[in-house]
N, C-alpha and C positions, 0 to 999 in steps of 0.2 A: 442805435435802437430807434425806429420810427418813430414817431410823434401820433399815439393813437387821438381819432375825435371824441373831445366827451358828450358831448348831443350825441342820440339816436340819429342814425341816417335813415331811418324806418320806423315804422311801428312796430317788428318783431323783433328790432334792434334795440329797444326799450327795454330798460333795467327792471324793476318793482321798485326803483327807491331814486330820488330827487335830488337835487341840492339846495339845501334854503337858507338862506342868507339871512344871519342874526345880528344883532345889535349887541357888541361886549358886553351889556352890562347885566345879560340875561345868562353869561357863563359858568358862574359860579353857583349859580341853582341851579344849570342844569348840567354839570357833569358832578353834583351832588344827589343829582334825582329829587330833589325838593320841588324841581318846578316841573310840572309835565303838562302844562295846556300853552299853547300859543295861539296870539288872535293875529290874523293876517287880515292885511287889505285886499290880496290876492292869492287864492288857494287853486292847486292842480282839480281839476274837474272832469277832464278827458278820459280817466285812469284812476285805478284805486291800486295807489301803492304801497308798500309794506314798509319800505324802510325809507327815512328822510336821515341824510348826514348833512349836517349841521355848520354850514362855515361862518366864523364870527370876524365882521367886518375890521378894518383897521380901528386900533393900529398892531389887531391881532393877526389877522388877515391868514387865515390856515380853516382846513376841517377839523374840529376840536371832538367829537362824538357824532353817532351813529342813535337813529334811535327808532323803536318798534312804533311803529302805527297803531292808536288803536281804531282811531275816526277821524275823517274830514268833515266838516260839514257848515254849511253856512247859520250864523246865528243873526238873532235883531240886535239893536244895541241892549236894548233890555235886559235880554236873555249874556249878554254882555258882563254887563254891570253886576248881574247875578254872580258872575263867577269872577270878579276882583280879587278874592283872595287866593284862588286855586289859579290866577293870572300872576299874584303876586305884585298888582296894580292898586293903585286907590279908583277910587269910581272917577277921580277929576281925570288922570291920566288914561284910562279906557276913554271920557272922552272927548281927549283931547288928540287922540289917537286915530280915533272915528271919526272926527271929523264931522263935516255933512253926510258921511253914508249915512244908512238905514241899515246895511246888514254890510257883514263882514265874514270872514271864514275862522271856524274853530280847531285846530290839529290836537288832540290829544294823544298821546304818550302811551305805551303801558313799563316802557322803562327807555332809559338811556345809557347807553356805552360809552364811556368818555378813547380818546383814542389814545391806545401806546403811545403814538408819538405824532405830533399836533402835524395831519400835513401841510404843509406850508406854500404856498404860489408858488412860489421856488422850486418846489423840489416838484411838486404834481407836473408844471410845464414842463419838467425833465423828461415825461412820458405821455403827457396828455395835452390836448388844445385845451388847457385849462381856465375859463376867464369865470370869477365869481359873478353870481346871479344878482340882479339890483335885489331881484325879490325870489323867483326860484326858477330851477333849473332841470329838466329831466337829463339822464344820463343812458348810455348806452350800459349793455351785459359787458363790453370789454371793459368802459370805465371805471365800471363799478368795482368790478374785479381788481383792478390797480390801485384803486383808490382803498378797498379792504385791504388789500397787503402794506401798503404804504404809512396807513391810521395803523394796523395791527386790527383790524377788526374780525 
């Protein structure tokens, strides 16, 4: 079986959905659905897409869930701070997070799919040029596709 790429080799070759690269300790709320906002340092801006699957860095290193888009959008640290609790942050940890920015990107959620079965690096390179995103990653329509079969999504 070929080794599909998962990058778009195009622009019509673009999926609706991304790969973003989590931090373990954000997985247990969210393939509970307890937790549905994420603040990024870097959010997709080029494209408005529908679905972001979810891979949680080592020493889980797999796609763990799939989850519905409700909004992208850049916020101030302010507007930040505001939302600590729906972050599931303390205000120190927003911003300690933030750093010197001023503004940062906001992804809300309208639900999350945890996956049948966790893809794993191992098994996605079995079908794909799969290499996880530091921060995110767009995927092509064939990836995506392998990647829903492989999660159960």
């Amino acid at each position: 079986m070929p080794i599909i790429p998962m990058r778009p080799i195009n622009q019509s070759d673009q999926a609706s959905s991304f790969v973003l690269a989590i931090d373990v300790m954000w997985i247990e709320q969210l393939l509970a659905g307890t937790l549905l906002h994420l603040i990024r340092k870097r959010i997709p801006r080029q494209s408005s897409p529908k679905f972001v699957y979810l891979h949680a860095n080592s020493p889980v290193s797999a796609i763990v869930a799939k989850a519905t888009i409700q909004r992208i959008e850049e916020i101030t640290v302010s507007e930040a701070l505001a939302l600590a609790n729906e972050l599931k942050m303390s205000c120190g940890s927003v911003k300690e997070y933030v750093g010197s920015l001023d503004r940062m990107g906001l992804l809300v959620f309208s639900c999350v799919s945890p996956a049948e079965k966790f893809g794993s690096i191992d098994i996605l390179r079995q079908h794909l040029d799969y290499h996880p995103p530091q921060s995110f990653s767009f995927v092509s329509d064939s990836a995506s596709t392998i990647i829903d079969r492989i999660c159960g999504f």
